[in-house]
C-alpha positions in Angstrom: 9.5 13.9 39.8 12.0 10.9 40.4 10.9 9.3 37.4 11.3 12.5 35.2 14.2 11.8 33.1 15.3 15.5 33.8 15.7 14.3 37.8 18.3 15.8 39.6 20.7 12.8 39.3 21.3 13.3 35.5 22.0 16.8 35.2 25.3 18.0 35.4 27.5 20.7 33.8 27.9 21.2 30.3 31.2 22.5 28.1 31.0 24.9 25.7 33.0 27.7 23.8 32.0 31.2 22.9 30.6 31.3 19.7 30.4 35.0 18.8 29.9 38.1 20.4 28.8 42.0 19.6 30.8 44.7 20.4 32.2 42.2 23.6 36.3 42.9 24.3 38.3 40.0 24.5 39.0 39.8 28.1 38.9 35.9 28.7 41.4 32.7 27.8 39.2 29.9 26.3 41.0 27.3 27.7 39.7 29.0 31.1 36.1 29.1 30.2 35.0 26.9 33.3 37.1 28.3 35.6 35.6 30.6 38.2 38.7 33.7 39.0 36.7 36.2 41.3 39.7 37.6 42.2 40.8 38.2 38.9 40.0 41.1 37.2 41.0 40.1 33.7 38.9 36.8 33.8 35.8 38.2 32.4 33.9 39.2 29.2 33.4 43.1 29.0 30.9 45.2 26.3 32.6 48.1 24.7 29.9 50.0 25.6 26.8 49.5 27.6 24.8 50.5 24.5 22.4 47.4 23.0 22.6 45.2 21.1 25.4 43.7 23.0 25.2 40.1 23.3 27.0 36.8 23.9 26.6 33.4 22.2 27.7 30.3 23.7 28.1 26.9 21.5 27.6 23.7 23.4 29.6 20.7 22.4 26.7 18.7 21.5 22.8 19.8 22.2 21.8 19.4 25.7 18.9 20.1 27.8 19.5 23.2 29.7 17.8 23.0 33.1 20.5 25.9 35.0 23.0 28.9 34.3 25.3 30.0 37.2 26.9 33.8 37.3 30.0 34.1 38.9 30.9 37.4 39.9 34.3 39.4 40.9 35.1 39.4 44.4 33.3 42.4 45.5 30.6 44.5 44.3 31.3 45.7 40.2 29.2 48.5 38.6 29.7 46.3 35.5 27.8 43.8 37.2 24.4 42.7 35.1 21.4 43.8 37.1 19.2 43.3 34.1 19.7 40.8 31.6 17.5 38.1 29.1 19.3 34.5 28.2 18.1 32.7 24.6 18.3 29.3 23.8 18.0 27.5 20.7 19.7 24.9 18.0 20.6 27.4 15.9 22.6 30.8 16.6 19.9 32.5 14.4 16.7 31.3 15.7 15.9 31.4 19.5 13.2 31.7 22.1 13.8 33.3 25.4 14.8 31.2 28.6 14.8 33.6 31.0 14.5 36.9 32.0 16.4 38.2 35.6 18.9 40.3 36.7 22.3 39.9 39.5 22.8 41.4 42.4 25.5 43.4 43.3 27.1 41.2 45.4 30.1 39.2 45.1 28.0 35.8 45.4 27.2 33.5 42.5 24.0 32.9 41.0 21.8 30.5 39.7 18.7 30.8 37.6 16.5 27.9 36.1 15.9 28.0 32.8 12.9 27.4 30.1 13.1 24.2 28.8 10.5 22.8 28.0 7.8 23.3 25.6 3.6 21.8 25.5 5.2 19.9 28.8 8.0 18.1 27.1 11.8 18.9 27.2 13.2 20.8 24.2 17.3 20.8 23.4 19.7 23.6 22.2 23.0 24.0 21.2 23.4 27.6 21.2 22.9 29.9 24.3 22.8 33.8 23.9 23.3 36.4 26.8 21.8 39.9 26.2 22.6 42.6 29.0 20.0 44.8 29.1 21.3 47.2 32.6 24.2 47.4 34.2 25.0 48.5 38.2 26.5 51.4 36.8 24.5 53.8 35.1 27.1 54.8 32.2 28.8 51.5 32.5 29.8 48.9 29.9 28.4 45.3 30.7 30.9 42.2 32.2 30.4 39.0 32.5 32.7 37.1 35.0 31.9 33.0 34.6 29.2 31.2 33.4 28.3 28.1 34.4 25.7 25.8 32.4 23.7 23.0 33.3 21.5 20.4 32.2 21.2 17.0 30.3 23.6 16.0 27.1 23.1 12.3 27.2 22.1 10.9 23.9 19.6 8.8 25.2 17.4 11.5 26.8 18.5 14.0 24.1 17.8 12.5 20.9 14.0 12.0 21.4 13.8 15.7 23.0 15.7 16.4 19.4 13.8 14.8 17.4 10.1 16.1 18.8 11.8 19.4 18.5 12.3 19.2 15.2 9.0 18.0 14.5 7.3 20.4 16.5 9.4 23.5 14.7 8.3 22.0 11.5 4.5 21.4 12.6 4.2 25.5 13.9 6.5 26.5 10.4 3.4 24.5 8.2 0.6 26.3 10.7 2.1 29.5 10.1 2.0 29.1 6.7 -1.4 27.5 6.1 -2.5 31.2 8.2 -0.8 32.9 5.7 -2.2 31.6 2.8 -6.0 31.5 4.2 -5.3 35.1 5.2 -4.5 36.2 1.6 -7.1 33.7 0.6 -5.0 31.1 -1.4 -7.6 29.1 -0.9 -6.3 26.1 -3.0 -2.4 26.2 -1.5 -4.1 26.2 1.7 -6.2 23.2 1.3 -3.2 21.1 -0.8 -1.2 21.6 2.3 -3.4 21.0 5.0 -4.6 18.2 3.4 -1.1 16.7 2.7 0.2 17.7 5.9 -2.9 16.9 7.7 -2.1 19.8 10.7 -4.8 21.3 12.5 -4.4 25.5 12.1 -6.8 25.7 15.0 -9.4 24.6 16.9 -12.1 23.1 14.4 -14.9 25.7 16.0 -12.6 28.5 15.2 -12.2 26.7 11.2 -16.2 26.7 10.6 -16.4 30.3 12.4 -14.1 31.4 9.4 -15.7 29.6 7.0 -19.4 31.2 8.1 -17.5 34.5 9.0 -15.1 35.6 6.1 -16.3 32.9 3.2 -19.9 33.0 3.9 -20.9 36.0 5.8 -23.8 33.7 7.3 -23.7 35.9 10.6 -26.7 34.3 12.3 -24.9 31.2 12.3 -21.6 32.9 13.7 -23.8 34.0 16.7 -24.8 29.9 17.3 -21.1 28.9 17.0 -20.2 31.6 19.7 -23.2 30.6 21.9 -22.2 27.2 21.6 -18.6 27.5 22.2 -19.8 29.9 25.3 -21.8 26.7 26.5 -19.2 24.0 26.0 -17.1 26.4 28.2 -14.6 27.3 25.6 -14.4 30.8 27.2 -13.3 29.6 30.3 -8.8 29.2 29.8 -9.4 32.7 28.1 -11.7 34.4 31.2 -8.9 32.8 33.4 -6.6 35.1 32.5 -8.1 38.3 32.7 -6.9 41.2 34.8 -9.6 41.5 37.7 -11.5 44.5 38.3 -12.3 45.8 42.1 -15.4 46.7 43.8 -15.4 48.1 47.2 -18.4 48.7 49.3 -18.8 50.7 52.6 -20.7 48.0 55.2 -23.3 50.0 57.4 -24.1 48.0 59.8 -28.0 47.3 60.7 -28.0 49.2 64.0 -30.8 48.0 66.9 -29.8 49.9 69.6 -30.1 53.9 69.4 -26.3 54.6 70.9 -24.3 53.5 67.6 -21.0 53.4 69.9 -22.4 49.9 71.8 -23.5 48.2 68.6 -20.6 48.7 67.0 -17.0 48.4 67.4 -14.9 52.3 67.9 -12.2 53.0 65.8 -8.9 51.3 66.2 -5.8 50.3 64.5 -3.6 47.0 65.4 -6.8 44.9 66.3 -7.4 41.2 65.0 -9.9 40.0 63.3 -10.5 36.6 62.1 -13.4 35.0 59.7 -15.2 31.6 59.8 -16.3 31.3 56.2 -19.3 28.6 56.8 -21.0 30.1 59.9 -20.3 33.6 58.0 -19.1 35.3 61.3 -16.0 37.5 61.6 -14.3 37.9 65.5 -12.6 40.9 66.4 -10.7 41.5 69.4 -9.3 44.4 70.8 -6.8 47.1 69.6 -5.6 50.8 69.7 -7.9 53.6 69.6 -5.3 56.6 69.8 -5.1 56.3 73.9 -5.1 52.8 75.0 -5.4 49.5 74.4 -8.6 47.7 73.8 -10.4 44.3 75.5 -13.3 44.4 73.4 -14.4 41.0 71.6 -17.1 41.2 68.7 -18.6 39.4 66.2 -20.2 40.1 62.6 -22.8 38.5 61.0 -22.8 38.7 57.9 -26.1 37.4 56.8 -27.9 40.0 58.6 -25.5 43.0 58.9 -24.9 43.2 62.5 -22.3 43.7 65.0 -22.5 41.5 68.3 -20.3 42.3 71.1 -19.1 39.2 73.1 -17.8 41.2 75.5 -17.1 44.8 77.1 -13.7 43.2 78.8 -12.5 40.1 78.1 -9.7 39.8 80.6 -12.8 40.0 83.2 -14.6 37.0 81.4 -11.4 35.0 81.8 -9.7 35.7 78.7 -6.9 38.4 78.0 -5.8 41.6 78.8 -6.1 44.6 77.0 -4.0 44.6 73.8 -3.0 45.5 70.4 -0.2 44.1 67.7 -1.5 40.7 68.7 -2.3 37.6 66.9 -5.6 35.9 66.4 -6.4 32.2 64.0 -9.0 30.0 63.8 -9.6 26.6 63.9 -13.1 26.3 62.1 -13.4 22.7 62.7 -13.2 23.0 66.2 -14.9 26.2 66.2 -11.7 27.0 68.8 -9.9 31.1 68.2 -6.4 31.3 69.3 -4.7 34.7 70.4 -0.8 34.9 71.0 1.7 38.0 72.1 1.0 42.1 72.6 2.9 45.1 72.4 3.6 46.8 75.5 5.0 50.3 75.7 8.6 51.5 77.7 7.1 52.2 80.9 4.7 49.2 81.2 8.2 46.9 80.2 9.4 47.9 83.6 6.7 47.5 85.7 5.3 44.3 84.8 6.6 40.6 84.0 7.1 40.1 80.2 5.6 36.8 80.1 3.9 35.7 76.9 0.2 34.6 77.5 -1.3 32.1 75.5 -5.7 31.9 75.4 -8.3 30.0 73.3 -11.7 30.9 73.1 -14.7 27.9 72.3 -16.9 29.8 69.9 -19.5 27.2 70.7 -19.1 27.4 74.4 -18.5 31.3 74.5 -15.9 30.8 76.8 -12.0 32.0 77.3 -9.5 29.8 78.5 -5.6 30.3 79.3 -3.6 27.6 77.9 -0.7 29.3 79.2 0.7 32.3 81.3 4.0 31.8 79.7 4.6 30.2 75.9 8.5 30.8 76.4 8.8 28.0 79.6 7.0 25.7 77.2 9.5 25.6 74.5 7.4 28.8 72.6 8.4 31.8 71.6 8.5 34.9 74.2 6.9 38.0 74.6 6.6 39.1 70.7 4.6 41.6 68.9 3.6 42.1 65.1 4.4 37.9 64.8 2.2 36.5 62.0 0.5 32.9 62.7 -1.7 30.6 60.7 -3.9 27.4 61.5 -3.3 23.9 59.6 -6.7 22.8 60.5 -6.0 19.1 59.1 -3.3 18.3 61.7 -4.2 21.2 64.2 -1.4 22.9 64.1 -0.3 26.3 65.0 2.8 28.2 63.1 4.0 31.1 64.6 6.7 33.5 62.5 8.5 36.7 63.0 7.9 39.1 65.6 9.7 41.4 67.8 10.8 40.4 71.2 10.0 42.0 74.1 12.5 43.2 76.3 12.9 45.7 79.7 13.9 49.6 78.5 17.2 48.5 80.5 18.2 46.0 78.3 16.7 47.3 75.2 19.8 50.3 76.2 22.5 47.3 76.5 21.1 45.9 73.4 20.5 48.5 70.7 19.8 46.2 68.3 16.3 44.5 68.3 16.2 40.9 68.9 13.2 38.6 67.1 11.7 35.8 67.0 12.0 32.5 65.3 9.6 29.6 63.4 7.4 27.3 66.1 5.1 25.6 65.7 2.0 24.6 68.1 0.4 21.2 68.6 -2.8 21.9 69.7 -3.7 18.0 70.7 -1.2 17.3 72.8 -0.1 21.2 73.8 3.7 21.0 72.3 5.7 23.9 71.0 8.7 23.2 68.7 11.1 25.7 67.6 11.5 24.8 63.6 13.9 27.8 62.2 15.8 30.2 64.6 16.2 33.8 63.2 19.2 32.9 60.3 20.2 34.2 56.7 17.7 31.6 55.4 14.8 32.9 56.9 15.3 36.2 58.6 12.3 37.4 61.0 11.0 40.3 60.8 7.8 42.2 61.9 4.9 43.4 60.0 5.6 41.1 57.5 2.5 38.3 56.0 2.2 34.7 56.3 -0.3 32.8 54.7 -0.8 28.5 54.6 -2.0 26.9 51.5 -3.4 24.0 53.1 -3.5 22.0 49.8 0.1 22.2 49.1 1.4 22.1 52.9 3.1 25.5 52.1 3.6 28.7 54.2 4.3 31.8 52.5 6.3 34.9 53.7 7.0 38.3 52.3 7.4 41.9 53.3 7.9 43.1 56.1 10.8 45.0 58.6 13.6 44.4 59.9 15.2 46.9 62.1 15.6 50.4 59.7 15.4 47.6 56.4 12.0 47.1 54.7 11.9 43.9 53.0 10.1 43.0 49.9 11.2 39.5 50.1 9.1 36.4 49.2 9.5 32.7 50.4 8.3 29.5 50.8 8.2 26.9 53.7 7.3 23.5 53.4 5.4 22.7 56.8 6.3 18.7 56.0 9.7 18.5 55.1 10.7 22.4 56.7 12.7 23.0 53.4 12.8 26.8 52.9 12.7 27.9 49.1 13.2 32.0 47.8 10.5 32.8 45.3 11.6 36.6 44.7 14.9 37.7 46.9 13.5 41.3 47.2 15.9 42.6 44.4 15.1 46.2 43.3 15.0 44.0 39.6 11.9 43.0 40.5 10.3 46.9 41.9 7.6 47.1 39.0 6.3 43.6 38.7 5.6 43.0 42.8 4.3 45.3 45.6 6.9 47.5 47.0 8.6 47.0 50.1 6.0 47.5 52.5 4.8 47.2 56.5 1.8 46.2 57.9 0.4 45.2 54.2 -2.1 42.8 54.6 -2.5 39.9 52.6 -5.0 36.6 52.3 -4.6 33.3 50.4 -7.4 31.5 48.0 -6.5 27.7 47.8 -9.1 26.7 45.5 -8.0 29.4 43.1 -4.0 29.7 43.8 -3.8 33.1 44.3 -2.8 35.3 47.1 -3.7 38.8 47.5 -2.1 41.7 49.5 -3.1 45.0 50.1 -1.1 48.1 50.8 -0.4 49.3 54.1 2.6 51.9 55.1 5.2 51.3 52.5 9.0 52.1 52.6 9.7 55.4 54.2 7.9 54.9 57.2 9.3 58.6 58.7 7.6 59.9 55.7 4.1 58.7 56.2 1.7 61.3 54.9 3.9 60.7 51.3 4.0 56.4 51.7 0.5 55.6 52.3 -1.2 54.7 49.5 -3.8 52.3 48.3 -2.9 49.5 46.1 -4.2 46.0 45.2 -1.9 42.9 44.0 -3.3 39.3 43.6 0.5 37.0 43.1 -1.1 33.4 40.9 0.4 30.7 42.5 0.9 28.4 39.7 2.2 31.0 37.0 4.6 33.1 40.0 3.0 36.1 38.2 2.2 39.6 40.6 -0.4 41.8 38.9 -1.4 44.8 40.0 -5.4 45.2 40.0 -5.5 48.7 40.7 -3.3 51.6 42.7 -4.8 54.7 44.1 -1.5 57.2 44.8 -3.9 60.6 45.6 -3.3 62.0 48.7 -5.4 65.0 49.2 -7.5 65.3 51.8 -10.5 66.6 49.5 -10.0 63.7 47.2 -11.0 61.4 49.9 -13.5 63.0 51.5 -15.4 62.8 48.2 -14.7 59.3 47.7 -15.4 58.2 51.7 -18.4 56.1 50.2 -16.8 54.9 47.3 -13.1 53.6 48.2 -11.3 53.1 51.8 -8.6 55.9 52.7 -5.2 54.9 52.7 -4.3 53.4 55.7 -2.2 50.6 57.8 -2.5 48.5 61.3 -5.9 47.7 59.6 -7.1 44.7 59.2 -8.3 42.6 56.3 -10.3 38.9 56.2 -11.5 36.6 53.5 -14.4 34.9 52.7 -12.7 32.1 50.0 -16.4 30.3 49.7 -17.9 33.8 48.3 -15.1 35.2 47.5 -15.2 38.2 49.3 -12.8 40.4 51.1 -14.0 42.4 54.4 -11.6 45.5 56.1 -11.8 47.4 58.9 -10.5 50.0 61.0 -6.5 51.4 60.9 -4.6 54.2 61.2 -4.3 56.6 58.0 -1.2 58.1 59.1 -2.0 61.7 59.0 1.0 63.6 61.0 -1.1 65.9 61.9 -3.8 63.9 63.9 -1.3 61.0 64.8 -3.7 59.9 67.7 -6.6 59.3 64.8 -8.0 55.9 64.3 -10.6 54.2 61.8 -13.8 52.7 62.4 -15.1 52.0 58.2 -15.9 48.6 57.0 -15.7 47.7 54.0 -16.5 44.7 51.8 -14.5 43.9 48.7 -15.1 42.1 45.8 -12.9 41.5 42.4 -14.7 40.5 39.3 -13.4 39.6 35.9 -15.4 39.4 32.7 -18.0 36.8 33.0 -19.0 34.3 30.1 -22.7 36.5 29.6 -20.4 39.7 28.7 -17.6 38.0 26.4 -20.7 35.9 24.4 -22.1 39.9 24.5 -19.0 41.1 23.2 -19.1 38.7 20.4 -22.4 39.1 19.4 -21.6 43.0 19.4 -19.1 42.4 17.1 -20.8 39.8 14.7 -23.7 42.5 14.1 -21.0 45.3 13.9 -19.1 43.7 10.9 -23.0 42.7 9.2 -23.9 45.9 9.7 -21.0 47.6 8.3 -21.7 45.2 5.2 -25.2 45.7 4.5 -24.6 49.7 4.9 -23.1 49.2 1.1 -25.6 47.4 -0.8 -29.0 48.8 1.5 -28.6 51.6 3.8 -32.0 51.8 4.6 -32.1 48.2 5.7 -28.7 48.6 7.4 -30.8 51.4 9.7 -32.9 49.0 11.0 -30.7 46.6 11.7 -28.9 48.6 14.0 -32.0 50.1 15.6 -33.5 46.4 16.2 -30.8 44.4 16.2 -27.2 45.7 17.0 -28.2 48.3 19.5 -29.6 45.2 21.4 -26.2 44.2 22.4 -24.7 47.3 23.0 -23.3 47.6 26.4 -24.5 51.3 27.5 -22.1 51.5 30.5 -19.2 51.4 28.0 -18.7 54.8 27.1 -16.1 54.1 24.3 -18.7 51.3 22.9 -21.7 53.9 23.3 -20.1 57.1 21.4 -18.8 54.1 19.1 -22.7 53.5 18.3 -23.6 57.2 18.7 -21.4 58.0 15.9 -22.3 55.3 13.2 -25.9 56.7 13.5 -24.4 60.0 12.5 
């Protein structure tokens, strides 16, 4: 990025002067434009009214680059403040594309935002800069704007080349736009003077002949080859990329040997672990809360042939730990080596026994437990937590350890009201060092019952949700494990409540590498004093590479008949379950939890499900296309030969009918009426 002649070294701030504005009051002195007053309530632009359109446009002194925008704000919180708001950039006052879409808080802290600028991967100048409030703090409130601060690039030398592409490339999409209108309205000779002189590609050439056979020819057979080809050459692929997934759950019954179900399975729990190695296809799970106590059971799954294997009734009398539940579990699958850090332990048990945080490995290979240490914190670790999150980097075998309450006595939980947690360690497994990398601080608070998840290809852990205290968080970052910088992806601002899952706890969440995606599933979300209303099913997958949440699907019913109907067809809502992924076959696996039912608050789970989310595969869409093709030729022949146009859509069109398609089917049904 050094090289990039956008690099942090040349960017700097740019002047400007306001240009025009709608319906904006005069509230400002232009010779003060790039001076910051927060305590000055006159220093600011302000709306009339808080009705669109309302917008102001800035003039550069010469066209820049525009990498930043800054937002000053008044010295304490404003209900004139811009919580929503969209910034245009362009050369022209009159023709702009949008830079960014974001909102303020209501704080009294600046903000900066990055902006749009760049275009097919290069760099794209503008002149003019417009600011459109869409929402302000205050419901019936008019809209102010207290400094603005712009950054970016206005030397000549990396400007005028960014200019002059511009211009070719606005003059480039004007001629495509207009060689689609004239082959639209089938100006057949305009179209081919231009494209000739111009010699611009409309389109892909596979897309120019399917026209041609299409709309000038009407040879359909040979607009089904062009799709089949295209469908082999893997044309369909950018396109099936982007397409909303679709879930499929299935209830796992496990392939039962012995004749008592309750030893060849695991009981129901909540607050268990369970962790997955993806190439022997096993999944570990170790202990828990079944209503009454904690558990010290250790089992494993196979899931080539569908059973349950159970390591061991008691694992602290193997040699390995305690009883538990709200621990931690990762895997090394290298090594074949499972890791289990911290507990929860109730008032009564703080006061009786020493909070020392215990530290085991079990050899998968070996089937054997061994302590590593009786107490993590007189090593350097973190103490006595519960609800932590931790992940393995296999490559450097490394342990990270985040978040988590700590443990105290009921005495000093009276002298200290207010929960204490625990920082960022990290765990070398080779030579059996802890180092403390963040402490709890503003730039990465801890929390509990939050997610972490490594992508081990771009050396990044990422953190979101979560709570802190009485405070749910919806908060998202990123930590680079190699150079420990911390970076805020979404700040948890109620801007963002529709577009990411909401503010949640014990949500659990998994990360796919190969595919850049990381998917979270709802657990006990907001109002946690409210359960029987906040529990509800809901599945988000967040792509990496685009910082784009979508929401595959959301389940809000509630009724206790519902989901007794659906007990074989979906999981109840539910949290303290837990939930493993199988990124090879690209399959999700869930068990157990509590479903929060106030009235049974000592129930637990004991379902598994497997989980599995499809999009449209290149079979269907070549289906799809074929459907079509023989749609439109049928529609055609039905005008010069409907006797011929019957048969064709007995024989032929019917053929590629998808009949679980309802809307398709009655589509059919009705063109044989």
């Amino acid at each position: 990025m050094a090289d990039h002649p956008l690099a942090g070294e040349n960017v700097q701030n740019l002047p400007f002067t306001i240009h025009k504005w709608s319906s904006f009051s005069a509230n400002y002195y232009p010779e003060n434009i790039l001076v910051d007053k927060p305590n000055d309530q006159s220093s600011r632009w302000s709306s009339d009214s808080n009705y669109p359109p309302q917008f102001l446009t800035l003039k550069l002194a010469r066209p820049a680059i525009l990498t930043n925008i800054t937002f000053g704000k008044y010295e304490k919180t404003h209900v004139c403040n811009l919580r929503k708001f969209k910034v245009y950039g362009g050369l022209h006052d009159e023709h702009m594309i949008e830079l960014l879409q974001s909102g303020l808080k209501n704080d009294n802290v600046k903000e900066g935002f990055g902006l749009r600028h760049e275009l097919e991967e290069k760099p794209f100048p503008c002149r003019f800069i417009k600011i459109v409030p869409i929402m302000s703090w205050g419901p019936s409130f008019n809209f102010s704007i207290w400094f603005i601060q712009l950054s970016g690039v206005d030397d000549p030398v990396i400007v005028n080349p960014s200019l002059e592409w511009f211009n070719t490339y606005r003059e480039r999409e004007a001629i495509r736009l207009c060689l689609k209108h004239f082959r639209q309205h089938n100006y057949t000779e305009a179209f081919e003077s231009l494209q000739k002189k111009t010699r611009i590609t409309l389109e892909h050439p596979m897309l120019t002949e399917l026209h041609e056979k299409l709309v000038a020819s009407g040879d359909f057979d040979m607009c089904e080859r062009l799709v089949e080809q295209a469908s082999e050459d893997s044309l369909f692929d950018h396109y099936l990329s982007r397409q909303d997934y679709k879930p499929k759950w299935m209830a796992i019954s496990p392939i039962v040997k012995d004749e008592d179900l309750s030893s060849s399975r695991p009981g129901m729990r909540g607050g268990h672990q369970m962790v997955i190695d993806t190439d022997a296809q096993q999944i570990y799970l170790l202990g828990g809360w079944d209503g009454m106590s904690d558990l010290s059971d250790f089992w494993v799954y196979h899931v080539e042939t569908g059973q349950w294997l159970c390591l061991s009734r008691n694992t602290e009398l193997d040699g390995g730990p305690c009883a538990r539940s709200c621990h931690k579990m990762c895997l090394d699958k290298d090594r074949k080596l499972i890791y289990t850090l911290g507990r929860y332990l109730d008032s009564e048990s703080r006061n009786t026994m020493p909070l020392k945080s215990d530290f085991y490995v079990y050899d998968i290979t070996a089937n054997q437990w061994t302590l590593i240490s009786d107490d993590t914190a007189a090593m350097g670790g973190p103490p006595l937590i519960f609800d932590h999150q931790i992940c393995m980097d296999v490559t450097k075998s490394t342990i990270f350890v985040f978040g988590g309450r700590i443990l105290t006595s009921s005495s000093s939980d009276e002298r200290t009201p207010e929960p204490a947690f625990s920082g960022l360690y990290s765990y070398d497994c080779q030579t059996s060092t802890w180092t403390k990398l963040k402490n709890d601080c503003p730039e990465l608070r801890s929390r509990i019952g939050h997610s972490m998840l490594l992508h081990s290809e771009k050396r990044l852990l990422y953190i979101f949700a979560g709570q802190r205290g009485k405070e749910f968080l919806s908060d998202f970052l990123q930590y680079n494990i190699d150079t420990h910088e911390v970076k805020i992806i979404l700040d948890g601002h109620k801007k963002d409540a529709d577009q990411v899952p909401a503010p949640g706890f014990t949500q659990r969440a998994t990360i796919d590498p190969a595919l850049d995606e990381i998917h979270v599933l709802s657990g006990l979300s907001k109002d946690k004093e409210k359960r029987e209303d906040v529990v509800r099913n809901s599945f988000w997958v967040y792509n990496i590479n685009n910082n784009k949440w979508s929401c595959v699907y959301k389940n809000e019913n509630i009724g206790q008949q519902y989901w007794t109907k659906m007990q074989t067809v979906e999981p109840c809502p539910r949290f303290a379950h837990q939930l493993v992924y199988d990124d090879n076959h690209k399959v999700h696996y869930l068990f157990g939890g509590n479903p929060g039912k106030a009235s049974l608050p000592k129930m637990r789970l004991d379902d598994f499900w497997s989980l599995k989310l499809f999009r449209p595969s290149k079979e269907q869409l070549l289906r799809k296309c074929q459907y079509l093709i023989r749609q439109q030729k049928f529609f055609e022949l039905a005008t010069v030969d409907p006797i011929s146009a019957l048969q064709y859509l007995q024989n032929d069109l019917s053929q590629t009918v998808d009949h679980d398609d309802t809307d398709e089917t009655r589509e059919v049904m009705n063109t044989f009426k």
